[in-house]
C-alpha positions as a Markdown table, in Angstrom:
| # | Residue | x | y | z |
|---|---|---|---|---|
| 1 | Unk | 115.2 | 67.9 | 123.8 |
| 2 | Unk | 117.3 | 70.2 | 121.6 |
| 3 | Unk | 118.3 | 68.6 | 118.7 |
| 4 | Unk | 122.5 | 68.8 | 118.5 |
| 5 | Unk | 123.2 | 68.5 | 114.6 |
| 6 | Unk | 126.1 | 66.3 | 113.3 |
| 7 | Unk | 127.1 | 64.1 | 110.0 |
| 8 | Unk | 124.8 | 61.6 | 111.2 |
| 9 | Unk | 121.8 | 63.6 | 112.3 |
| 10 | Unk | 119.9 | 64.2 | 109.2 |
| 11 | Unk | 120.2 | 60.4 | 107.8 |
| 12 | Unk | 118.9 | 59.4 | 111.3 |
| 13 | Unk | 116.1 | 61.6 | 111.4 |
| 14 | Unk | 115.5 | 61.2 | 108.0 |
| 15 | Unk | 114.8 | 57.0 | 109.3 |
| 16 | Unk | 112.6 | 58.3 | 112.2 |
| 17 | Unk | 110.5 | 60.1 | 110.3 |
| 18 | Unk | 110.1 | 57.5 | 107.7 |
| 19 | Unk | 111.2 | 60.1 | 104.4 |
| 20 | Unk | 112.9 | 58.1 | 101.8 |
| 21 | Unk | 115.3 | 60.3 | 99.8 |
| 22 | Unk | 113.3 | 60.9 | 96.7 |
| 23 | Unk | 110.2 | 62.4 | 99.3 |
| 24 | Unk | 112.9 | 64.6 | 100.9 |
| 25 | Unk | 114.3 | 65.4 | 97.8 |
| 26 | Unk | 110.9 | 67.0 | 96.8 |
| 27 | Unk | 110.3 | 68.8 | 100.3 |
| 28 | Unk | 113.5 | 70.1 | 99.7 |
| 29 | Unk | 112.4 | 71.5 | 96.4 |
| 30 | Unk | 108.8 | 72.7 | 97.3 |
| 31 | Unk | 110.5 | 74.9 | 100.6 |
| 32 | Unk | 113.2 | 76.7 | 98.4 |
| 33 | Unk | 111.0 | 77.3 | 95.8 |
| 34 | Unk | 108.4 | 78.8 | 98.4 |
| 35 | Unk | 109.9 | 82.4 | 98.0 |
| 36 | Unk | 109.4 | 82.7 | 94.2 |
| 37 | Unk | 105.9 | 81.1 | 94.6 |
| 38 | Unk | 102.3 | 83.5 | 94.4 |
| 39 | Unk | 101.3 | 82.4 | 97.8 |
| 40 | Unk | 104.6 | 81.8 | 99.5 |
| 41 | Unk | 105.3 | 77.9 | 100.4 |
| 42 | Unk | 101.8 | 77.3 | 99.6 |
| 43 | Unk | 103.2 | 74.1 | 97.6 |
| 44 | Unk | 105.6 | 72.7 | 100.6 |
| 45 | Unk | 103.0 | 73.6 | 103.3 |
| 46 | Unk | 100.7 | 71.8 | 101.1 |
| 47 | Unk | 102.7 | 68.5 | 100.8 |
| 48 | Unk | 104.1 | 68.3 | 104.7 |
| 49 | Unk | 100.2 | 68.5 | 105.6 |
| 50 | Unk | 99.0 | 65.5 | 103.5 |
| 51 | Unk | 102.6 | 63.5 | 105.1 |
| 52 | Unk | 101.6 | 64.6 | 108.7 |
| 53 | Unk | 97.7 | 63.5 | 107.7 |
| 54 | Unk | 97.2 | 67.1 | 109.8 |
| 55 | Unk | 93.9 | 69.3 | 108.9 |
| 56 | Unk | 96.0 | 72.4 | 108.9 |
| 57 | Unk | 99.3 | 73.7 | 108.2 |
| 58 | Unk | 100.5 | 76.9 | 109.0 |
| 59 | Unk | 103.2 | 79.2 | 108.3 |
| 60 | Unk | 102.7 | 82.8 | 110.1 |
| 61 | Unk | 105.0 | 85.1 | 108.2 |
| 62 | Unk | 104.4 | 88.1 | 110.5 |
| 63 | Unk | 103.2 | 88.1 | 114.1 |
| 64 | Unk | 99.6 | 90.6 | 114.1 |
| 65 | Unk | 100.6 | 93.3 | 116.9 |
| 66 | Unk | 98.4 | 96.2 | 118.2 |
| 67 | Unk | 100.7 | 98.4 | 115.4 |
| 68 | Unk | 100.4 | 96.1 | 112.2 |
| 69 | Unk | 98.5 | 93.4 | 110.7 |
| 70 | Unk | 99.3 | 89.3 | 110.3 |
| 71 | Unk | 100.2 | 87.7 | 107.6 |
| 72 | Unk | 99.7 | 83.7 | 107.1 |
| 73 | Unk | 99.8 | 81.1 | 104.7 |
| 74 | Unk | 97.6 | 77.9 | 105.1 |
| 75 | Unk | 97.2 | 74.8 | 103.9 |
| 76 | Unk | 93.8 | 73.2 | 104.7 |
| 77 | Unk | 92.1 | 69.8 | 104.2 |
| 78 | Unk | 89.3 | 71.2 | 103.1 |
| 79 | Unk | 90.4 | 74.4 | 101.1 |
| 80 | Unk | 88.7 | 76.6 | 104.5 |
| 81 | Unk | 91.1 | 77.7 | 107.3 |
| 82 | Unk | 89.8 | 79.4 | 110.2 |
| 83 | Unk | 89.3 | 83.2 | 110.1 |
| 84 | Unk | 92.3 | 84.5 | 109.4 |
| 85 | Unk | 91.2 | 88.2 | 109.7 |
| 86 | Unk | 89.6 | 87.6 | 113.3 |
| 87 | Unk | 92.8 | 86.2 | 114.4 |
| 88 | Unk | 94.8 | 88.8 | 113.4 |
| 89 | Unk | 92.7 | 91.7 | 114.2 |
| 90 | Unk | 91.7 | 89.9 | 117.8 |
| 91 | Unk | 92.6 | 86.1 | 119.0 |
| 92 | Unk | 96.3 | 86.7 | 118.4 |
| 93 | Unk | 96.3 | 88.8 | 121.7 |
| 94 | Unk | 94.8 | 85.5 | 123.2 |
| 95 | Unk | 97.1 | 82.9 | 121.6 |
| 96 | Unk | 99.1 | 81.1 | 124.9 |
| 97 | Unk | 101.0 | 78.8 | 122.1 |
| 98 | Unk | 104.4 | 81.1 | 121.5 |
| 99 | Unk | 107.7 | 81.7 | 122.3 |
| 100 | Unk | 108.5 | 78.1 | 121.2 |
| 101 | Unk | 111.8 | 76.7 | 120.4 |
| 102 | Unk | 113.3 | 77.0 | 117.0 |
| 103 | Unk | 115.2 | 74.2 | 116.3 |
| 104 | Unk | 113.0 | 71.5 | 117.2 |
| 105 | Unk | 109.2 | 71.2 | 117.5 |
| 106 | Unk | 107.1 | 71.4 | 120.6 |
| 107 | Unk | 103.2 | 70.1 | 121.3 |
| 108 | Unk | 100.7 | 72.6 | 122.8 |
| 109 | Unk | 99.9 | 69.9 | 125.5 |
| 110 | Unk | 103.4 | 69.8 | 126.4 |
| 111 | Unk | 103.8 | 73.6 | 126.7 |
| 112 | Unk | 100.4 | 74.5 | 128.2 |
| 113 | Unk | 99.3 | 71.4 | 129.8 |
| 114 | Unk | 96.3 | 69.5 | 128.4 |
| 115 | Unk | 93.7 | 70.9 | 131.4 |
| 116 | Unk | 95.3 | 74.6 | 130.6 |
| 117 | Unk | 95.0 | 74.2 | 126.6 |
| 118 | Unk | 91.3 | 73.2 | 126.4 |
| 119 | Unk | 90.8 | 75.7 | 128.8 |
| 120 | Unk | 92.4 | 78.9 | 126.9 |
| 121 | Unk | 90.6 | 81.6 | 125.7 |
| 122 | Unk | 92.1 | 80.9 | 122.0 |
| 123 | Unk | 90.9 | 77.2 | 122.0 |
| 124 | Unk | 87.4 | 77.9 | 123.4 |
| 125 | Unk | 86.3 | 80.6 | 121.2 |
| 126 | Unk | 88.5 | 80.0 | 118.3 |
| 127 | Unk | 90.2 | 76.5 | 117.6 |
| 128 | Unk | 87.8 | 74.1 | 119.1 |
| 129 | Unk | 84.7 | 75.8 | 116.5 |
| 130 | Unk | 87.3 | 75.2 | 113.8 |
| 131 | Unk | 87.5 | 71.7 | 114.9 |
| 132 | Unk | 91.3 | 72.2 | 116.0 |
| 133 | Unk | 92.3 | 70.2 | 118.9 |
| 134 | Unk | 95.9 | 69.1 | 119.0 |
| 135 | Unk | 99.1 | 71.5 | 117.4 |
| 136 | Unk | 103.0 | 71.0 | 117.0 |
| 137 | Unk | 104.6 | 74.4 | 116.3 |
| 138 | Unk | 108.2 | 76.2 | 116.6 |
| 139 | Unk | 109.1 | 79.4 | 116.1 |
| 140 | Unk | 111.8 | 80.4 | 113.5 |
| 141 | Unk | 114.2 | 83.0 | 114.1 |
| 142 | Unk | 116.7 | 83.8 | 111.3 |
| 143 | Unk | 119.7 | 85.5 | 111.1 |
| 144 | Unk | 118.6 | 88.7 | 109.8 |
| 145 | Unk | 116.0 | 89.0 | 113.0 |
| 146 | Unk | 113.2 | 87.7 | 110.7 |
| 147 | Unk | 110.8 | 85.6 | 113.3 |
| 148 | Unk | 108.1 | 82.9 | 111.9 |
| 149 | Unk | 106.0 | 80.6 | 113.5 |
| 150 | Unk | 105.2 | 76.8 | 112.1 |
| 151 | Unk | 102.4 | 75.3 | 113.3 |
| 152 | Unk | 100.7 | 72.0 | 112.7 |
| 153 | Unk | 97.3 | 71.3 | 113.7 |
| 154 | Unk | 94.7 | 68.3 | 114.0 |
| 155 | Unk | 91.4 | 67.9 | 114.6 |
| 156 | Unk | 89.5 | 66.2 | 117.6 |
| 157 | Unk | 88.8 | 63.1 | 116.1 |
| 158 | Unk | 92.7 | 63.1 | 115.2 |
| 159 | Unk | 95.2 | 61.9 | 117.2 |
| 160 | Unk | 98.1 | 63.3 | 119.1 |
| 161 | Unk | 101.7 | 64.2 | 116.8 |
| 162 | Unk | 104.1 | 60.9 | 117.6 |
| 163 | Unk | 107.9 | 60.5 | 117.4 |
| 164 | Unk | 108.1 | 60.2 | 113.6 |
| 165 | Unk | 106.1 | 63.2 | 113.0 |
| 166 | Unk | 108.2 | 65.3 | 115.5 |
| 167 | Unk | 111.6 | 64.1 | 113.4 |
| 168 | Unk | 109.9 | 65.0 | 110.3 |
| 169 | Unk | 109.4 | 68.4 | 111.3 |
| 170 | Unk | 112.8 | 68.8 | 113.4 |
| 171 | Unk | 114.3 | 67.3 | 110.1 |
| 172 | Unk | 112.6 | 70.4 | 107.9 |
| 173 | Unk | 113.0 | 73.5 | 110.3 |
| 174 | Unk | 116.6 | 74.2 | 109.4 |
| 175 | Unk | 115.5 | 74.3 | 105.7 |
| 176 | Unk | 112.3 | 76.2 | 106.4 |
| 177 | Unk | 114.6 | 78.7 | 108.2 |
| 178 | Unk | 117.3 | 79.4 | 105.4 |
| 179 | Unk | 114.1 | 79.6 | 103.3 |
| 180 | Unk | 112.2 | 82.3 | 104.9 |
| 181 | Unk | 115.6 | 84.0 | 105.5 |
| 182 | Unk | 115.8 | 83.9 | 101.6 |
| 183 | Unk | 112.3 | 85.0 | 101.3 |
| 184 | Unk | 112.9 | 88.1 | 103.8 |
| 185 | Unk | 115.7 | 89.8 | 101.7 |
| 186 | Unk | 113.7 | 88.9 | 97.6 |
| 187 | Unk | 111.5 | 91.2 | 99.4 |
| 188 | Unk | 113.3 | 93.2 | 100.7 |
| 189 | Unk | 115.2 | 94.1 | 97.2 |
| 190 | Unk | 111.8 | 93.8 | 95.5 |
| 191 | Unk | 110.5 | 96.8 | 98.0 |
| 192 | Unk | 113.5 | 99.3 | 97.1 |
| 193 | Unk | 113.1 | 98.0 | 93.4 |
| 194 | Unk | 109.8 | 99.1 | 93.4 |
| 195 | Unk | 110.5 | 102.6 | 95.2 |
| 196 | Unk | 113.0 | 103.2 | 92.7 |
| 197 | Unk | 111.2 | 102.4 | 89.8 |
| 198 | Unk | 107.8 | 104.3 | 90.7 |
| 199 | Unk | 110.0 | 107.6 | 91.7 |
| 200 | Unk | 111.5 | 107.1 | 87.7 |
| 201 | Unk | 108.3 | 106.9 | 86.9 |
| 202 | Unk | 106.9 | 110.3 | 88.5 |
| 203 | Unk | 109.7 | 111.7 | 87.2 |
| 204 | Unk | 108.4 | 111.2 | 83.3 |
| 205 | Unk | 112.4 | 108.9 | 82.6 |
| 206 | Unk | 111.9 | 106.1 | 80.1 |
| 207 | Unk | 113.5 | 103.5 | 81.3 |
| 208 | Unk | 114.3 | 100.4 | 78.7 |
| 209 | Unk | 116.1 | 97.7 | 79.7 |
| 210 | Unk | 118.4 | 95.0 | 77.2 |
| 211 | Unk | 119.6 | 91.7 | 77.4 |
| 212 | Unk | 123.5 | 90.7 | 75.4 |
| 213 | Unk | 121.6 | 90.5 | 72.4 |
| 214 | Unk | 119.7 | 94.3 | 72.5 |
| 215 | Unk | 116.8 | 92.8 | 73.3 |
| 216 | Unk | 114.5 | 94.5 | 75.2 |
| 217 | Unk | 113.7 | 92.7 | 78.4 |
| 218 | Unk | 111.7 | 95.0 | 80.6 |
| 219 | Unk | 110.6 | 99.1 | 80.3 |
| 220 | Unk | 108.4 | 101.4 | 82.2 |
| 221 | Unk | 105.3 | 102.9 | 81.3 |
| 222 | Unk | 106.9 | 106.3 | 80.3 |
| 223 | Unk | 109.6 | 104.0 | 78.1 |
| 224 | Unk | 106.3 | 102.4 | 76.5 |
| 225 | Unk | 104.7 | 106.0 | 75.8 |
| 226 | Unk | 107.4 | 107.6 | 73.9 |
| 227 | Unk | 108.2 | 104.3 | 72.0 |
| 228 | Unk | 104.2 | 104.2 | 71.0 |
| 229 | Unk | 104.4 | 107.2 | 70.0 |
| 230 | Unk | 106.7 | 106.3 | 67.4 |
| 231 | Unk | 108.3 | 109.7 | 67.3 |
| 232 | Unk | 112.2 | 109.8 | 67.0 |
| 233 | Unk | 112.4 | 105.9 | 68.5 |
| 234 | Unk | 110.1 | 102.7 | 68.0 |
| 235 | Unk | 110.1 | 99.2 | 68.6 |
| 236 | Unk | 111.1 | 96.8 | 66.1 |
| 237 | Unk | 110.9 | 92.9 | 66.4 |
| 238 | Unk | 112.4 | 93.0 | 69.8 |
| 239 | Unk | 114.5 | 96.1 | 70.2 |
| 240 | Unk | 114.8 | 99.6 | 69.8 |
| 241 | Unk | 115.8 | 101.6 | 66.9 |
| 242 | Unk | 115.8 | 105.8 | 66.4 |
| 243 | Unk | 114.6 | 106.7 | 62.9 |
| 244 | Unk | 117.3 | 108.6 | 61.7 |
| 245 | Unk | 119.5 | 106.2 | 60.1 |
| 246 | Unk | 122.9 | 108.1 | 60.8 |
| 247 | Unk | 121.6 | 108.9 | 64.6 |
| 248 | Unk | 120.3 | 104.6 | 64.6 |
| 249 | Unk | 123.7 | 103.4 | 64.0 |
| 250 | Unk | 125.6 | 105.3 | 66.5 |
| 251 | Unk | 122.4 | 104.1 | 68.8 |
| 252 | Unk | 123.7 | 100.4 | 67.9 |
| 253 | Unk | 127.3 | 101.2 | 68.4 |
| 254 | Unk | 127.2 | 102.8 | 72.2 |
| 255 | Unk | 124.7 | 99.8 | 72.3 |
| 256 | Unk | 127.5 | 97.3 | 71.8 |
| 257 | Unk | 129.8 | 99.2 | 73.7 |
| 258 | Unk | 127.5 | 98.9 | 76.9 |
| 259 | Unk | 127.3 | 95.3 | 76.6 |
| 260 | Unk | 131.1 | 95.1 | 76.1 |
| 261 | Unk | 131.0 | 96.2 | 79.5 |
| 262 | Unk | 128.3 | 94.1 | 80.4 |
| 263 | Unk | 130.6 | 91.3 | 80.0 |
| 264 | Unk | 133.8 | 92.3 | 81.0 |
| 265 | Unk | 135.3 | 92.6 | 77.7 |
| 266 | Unk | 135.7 | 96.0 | 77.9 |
| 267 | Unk | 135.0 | 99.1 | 80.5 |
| 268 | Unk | 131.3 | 99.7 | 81.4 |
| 269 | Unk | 130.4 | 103.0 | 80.0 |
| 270 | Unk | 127.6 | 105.9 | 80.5 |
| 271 | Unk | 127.0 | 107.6 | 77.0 |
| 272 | Unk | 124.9 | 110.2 | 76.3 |
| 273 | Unk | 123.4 | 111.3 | 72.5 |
| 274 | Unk | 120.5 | 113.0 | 71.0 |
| 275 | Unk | 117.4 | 111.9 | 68.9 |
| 276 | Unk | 115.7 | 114.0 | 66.4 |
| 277 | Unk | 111.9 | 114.0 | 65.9 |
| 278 | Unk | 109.7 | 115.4 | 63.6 |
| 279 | Unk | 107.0 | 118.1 | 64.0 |
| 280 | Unk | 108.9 | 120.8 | 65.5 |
| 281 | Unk | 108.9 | 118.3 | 68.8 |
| 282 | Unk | 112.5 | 118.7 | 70.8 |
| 283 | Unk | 114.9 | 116.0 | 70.3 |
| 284 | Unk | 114.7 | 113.1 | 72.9 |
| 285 | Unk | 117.6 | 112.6 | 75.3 |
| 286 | Unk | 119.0 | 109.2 | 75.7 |
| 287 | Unk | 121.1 | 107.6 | 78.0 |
| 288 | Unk | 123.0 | 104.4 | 77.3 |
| 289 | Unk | 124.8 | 102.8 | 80.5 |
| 290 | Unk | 126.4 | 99.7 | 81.3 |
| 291 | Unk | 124.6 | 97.2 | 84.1 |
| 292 | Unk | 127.3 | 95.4 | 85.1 |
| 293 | Unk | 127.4 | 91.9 | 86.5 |
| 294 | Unk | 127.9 | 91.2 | 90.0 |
| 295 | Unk | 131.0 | 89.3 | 91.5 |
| 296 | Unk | 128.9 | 86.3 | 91.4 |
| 297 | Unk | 126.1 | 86.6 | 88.6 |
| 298 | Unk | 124.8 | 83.7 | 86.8 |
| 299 | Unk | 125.2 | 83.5 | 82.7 |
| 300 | Unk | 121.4 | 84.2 | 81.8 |
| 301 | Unk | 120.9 | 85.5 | 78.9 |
| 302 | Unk | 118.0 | 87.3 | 79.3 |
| 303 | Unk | 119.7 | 89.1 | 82.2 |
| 304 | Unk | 119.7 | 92.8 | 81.5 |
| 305 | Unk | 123.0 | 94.0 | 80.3 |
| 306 | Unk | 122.0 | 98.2 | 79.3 |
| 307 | Unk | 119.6 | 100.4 | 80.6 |
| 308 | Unk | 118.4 | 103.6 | 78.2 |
| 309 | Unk | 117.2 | 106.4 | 79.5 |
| 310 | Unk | 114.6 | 108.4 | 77.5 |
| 311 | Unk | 113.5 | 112.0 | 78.7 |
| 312 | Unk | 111.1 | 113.8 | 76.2 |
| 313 | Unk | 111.1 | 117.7 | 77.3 |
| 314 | Unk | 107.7 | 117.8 | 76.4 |
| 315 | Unk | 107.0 | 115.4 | 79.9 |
| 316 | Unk | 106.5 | 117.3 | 82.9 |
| 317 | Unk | 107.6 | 115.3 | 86.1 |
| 318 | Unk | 104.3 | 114.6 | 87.3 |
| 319 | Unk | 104.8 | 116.9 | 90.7 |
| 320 | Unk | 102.4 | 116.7 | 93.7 |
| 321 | Unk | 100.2 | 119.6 | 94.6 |
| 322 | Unk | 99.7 | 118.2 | 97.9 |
| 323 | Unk | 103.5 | 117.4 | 98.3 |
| 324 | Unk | 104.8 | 120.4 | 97.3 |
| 325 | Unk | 101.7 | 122.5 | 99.3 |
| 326 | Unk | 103.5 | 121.1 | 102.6 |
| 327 | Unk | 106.9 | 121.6 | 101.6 |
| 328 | Unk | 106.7 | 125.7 | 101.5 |
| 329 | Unk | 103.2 | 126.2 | 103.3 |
| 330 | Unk | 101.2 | 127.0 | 100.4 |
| 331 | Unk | 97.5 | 127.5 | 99.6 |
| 332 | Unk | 95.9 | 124.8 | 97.4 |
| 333 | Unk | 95.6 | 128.1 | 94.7 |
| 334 | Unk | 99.3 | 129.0 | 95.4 |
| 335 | Unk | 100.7 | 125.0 | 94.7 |
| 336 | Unk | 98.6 | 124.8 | 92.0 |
| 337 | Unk | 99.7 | 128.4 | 90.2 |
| 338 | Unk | 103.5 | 127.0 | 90.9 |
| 339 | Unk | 103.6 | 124.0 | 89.5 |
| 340 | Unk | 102.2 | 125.1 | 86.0 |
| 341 | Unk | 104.9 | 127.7 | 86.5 |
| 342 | Unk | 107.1 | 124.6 | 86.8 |
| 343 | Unk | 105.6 | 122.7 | 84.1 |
| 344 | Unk | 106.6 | 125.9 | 81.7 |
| 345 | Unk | 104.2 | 127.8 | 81.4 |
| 346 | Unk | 104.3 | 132.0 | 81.1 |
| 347 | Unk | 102.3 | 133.5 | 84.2 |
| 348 | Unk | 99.7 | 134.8 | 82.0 |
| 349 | Unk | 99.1 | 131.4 | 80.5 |
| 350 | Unk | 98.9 | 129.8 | 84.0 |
| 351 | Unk | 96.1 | 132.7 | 84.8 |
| 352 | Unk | 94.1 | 131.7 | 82.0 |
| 353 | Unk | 95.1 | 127.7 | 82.6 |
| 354 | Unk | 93.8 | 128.2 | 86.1 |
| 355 | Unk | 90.9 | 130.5 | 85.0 |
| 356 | Unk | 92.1 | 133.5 | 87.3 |
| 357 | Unk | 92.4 | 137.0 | 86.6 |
| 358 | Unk | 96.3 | 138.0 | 85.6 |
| 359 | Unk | 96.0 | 140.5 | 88.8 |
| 360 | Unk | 95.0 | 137.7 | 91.0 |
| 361 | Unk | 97.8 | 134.8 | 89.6 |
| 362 | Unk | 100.6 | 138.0 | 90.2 |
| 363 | Unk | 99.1 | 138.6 | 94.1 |
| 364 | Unk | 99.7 | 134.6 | 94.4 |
| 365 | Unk | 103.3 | 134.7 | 92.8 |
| 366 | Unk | 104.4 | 137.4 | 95.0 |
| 367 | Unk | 103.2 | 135.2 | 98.4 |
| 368 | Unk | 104.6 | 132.1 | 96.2 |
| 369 | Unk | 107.9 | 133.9 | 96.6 |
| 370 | Unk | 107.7 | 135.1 | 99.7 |
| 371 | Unk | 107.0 | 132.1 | 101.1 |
| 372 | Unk | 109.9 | 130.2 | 99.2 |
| 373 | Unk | 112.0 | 133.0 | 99.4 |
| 374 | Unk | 113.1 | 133.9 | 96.0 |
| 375 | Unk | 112.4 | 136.8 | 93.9 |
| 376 | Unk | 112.7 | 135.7 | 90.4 |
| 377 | Unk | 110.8 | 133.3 | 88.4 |
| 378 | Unk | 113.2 | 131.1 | 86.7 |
| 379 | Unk | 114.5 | 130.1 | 90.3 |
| 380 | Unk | 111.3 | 129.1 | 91.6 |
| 381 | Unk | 110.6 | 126.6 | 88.9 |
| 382 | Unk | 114.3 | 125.7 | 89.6 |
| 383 | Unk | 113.3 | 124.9 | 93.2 |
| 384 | Unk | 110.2 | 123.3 | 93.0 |
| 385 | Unk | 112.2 | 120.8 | 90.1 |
| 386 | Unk | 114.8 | 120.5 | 91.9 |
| 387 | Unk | 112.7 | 119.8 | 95.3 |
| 388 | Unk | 111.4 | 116.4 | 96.0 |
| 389 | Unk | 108.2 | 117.4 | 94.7 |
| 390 | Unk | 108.9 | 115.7 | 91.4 |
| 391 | Unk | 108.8 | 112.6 | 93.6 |
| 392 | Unk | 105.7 | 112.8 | 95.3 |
């Protein structure tokens, strides 16, 4: 039956599945702190399988399909789940056990019939080697369209799911849902983090983040280059300080200004300023900006208040022969010849560079411009910069 949720719902379910509140106090705890674990719910699948005395507890994260892979998390009796590769790649297309309900639990032998579940492809020549004989699943649907199935499996020997067990697991699903949901969009924000921060990376930016306090809490690997280099910048118990002392101090002050900002105190701000270095090298570029806090942000103080910017001229974005070959049709000789054009180099030195005659590099420029229709140098390496071949 479909459960119908009111004030008394969860206290009665709570009494038919014999949880006390300090044991659904912890289940509470373990399935919201699945998202943030290494192997999602690993912890919370773990503990509902030892209070259902089940061999296996699963939590299918993403249904395997002809156009993409599985992905499960298990807890197991013995440490061993079944083949979790084979199902994916072959027994999901056999599996009669879906399309469940979500908001309370179901038994295979109620869905399929006991005669029609031992008689299933999937139980023959998967389960029943695995020892699995009797499962109690839904499927979670959340409101962001993510779908989830929980299942709940016991062996042969085992014996079939009663009342309690079905209220403990009615009495979880709406938690497990809001988790999952919870889990979808961490990862989602996680993915465009990542794509963000790996196309500031290609692009040769320094990136140093700061807490209230200008402590640094996270950088990039260009950020960690030019700081080891200890040219113009370098790290110093905990933050970031230029060398000159006049160009330092007006480092600290936009600093202070940013976190102003930061907290509200004053306007967020985007500063720019140079930094000198020695041997002849071009000054560094820096920009200081404000991260400001969201309508409802938390009071951590190890949240990060600035973000610098550090671009050394001397770093080339690290283009993509292959990338920018597709973009304007070019031969692998023609890409290559460009993007040390790109990189600054004269034409003669990108002959020798590429160990071509000076004849031969000016026969590729003219087809480099012909087929990216300009005429003049300085507008080529403009383009290709300026293309998304810095990104690639």
């Amino acid at each position: 039956m479909r459960t119908k949720w009111g004030p008394d719902t969860g206290q009665a379910l709570c009494e038919q599945a014999g949880v006390d509140v300090w044991q659904f106090s912890e289940l509470m705890a373990r399935i919201y702190q699945g998202p943030l674990e290494e192997t999602p719910w690993a912890g919370a699948l773990e503990w509902i399988r030892r209070f259902l005395d089940s061999s296996y507890v699963t939590l299918i994260l993403r249904t395997a399909s002809r156009d993409r892979r599985g992905l499960m998390t298990n807890a197991s009796e013995s440490g061993l789940v079944p083949d979790e590769v084979a199902y994916n790649s072959y027994y999901y297309a056999l599996d009669p056990f879906v399309g469940l309900p979500g908001d309370h639990v179901v038994t295979v032998d109620e869905v399929l019939g006991e005669t029609g579940w031992v008689s299933s492809e999937l139980y023959k020549q998967f389960l029943q080697p695995a020892d699995i004989r009797y499962v109690l699943g839904a499927d979670l649907r959340t409101e962001s369209g993510v779908e989830c199935r929980f299942r709940v499996s016991r062996s042969h020997a085992s014996r079939e799911f009663s009342a309690r067990d079905r209220a403990f697991c009615t009495l979880l699903l709406p938690h497990l849902r809001r988790a999952v949901e919870v889990h979808s969009r961490l990862d989602t924000v996680e993915v465009e983090r990542s794509m963000y921060a790996n196309t500031i990376d290609r692009l040769q930016v320094g990136t140093v983040m700061l807490d209230i306090n200008g402590t640094i809490v996270d950088k990039n690997r260009a950020a960690e280059e030019i700081l080891a280099e200890g040219n113009g910048v370098y790290l110093t118990r905990g933050t970031i300080e230029a060398m000159d002392a006049g160009e330092n101090r007006t480092l600290k002050r936009i600093v202070r200004q940013a976190v102003m900002g930061h907290l509200g105190t004053a306007t967020p701000i985007v500063e720019a300023m140079p930094i000198t270095r020695s041997g002849h090298k071009p000054r560094l570029g820096v920009l200081i900006r404000t991260i400001p806090l969201s309508e409802w942000s938390d009071d951590s103080k190890r949240r990060a208040a600035v973000a610098l910017f550090l671009r050394d001229p001397d770093r080339k974005p690290q283009g993509a022969h292959e990338t920018l070959r597709k973009l304007f049709d070019l031969t692998p000789a023609e890409s290559s010849l460009a993007m040390l054009l790109a990189n600054g180099m004269t034409l003669d030195e990108a002959a020798d560079e590429s160990g071509i005659s000076k004849n031969t590099a000016r026969t590729h420029l003219r087809a480099i411009f012909s087929k990216t229709g300009v005429t003049r140098q300085a507008t080529l390496v403009g383009i290709v910069l300026g293309s998304v071949v810095p990104m690639g």
